[in-house]
N, C-alpha and C positions, 0 to 999 in steps of 0.2 A: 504494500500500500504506500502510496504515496504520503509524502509528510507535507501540512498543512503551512503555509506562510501565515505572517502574524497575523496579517490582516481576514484572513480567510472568516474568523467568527465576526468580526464588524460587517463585512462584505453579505454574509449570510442575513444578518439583524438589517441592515439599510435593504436586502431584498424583500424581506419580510415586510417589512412597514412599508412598500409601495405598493403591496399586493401581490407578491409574488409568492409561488408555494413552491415551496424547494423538496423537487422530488428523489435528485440523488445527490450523495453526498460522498464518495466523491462518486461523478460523473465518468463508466466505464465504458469506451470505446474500443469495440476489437474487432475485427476484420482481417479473415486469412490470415491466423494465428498472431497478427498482432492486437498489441493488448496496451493501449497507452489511458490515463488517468487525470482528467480536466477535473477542477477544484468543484463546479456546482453543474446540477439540472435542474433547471426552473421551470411553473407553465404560469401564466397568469389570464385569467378567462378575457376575453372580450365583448363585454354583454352585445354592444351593437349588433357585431356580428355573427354572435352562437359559436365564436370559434375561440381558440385556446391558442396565447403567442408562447412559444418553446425554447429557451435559450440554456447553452451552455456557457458557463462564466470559468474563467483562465481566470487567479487572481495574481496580480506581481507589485514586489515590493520594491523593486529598482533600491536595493538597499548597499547599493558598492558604490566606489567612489567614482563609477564613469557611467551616466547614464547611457552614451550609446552602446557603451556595452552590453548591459544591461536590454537595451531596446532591441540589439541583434541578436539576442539570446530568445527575447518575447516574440519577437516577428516571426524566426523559424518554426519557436514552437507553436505559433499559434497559425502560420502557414501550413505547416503538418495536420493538426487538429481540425484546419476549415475544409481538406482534400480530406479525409477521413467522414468527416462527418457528412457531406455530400452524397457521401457512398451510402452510410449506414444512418442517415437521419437526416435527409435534404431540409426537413420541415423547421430543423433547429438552427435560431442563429447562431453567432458566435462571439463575445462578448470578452473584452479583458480589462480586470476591473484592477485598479489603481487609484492613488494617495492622492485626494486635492491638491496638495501642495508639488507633488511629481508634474500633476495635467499645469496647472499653472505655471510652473518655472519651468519648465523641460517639452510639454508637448503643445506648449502654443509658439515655439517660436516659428517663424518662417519655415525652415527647411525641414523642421520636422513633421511640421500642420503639410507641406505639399507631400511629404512622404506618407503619413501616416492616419491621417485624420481623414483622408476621401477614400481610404479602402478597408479602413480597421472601426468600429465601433465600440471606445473604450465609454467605461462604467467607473464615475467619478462622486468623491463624497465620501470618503472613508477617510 
């Protein structure tokens, strides 16, 4: 099993209180003997539409002393995880959820916002 980052039980409590229902904990994807381990699986209803939105939450703590480092470690794995879950769960998006204070100093600058912010949907507030 996978070991949980700090922020993982804050991350869970802020899904909770938006209305999300946290189905798995952690989140197990396996496909043709691989077997990799996302931090959450959410569903949270949509009354308008009678449908149910599905997401799987990455959580990261960018907690060393280089965020790009850090941010090229998050990428790949969260590029693996979005080619995996296509396969075995199209219906689920895919979410990486991270420290106000990381989105604010680190993922709004320019070059990160043109990198990362029009293809990835991070989950802020922790």
């Amino acid at each position: 099993m996978p070991q949980y980052d700090v922020y993982h039980e804050p991350v869970k409590r802020a899904l909770t209180k938006d209305g999300w229902t946290i189905t798995d904990d952690p989140y197990v994807m396996a496909y043709k003997g691989l077997r990799l381990y996302a931090d959450l699986g959410a569903e949270k209803p949509i009354a308008a539409e009678k449908l149910e939105q599905k997401i799987v939450v990455e959580v990261k703590v960018f907690g060393t002393p280089s965020p790009i480092t850090e941010l090229e470690r998050a990428v790949g794995q969260y590029s693996i995880y979005r080619i995996l879950l296509a396969r075995i769960s199209p219906e689920r998006a895919l979410w990486l959820a991270i420290a106000q204070d990381i989105y604010e100093d680190f993922f709004r600058q320019p070059a990160v916002q043109d990198y990362c912010c029009r293809s990835y949907h991070p989950f802020v507030g922790v």
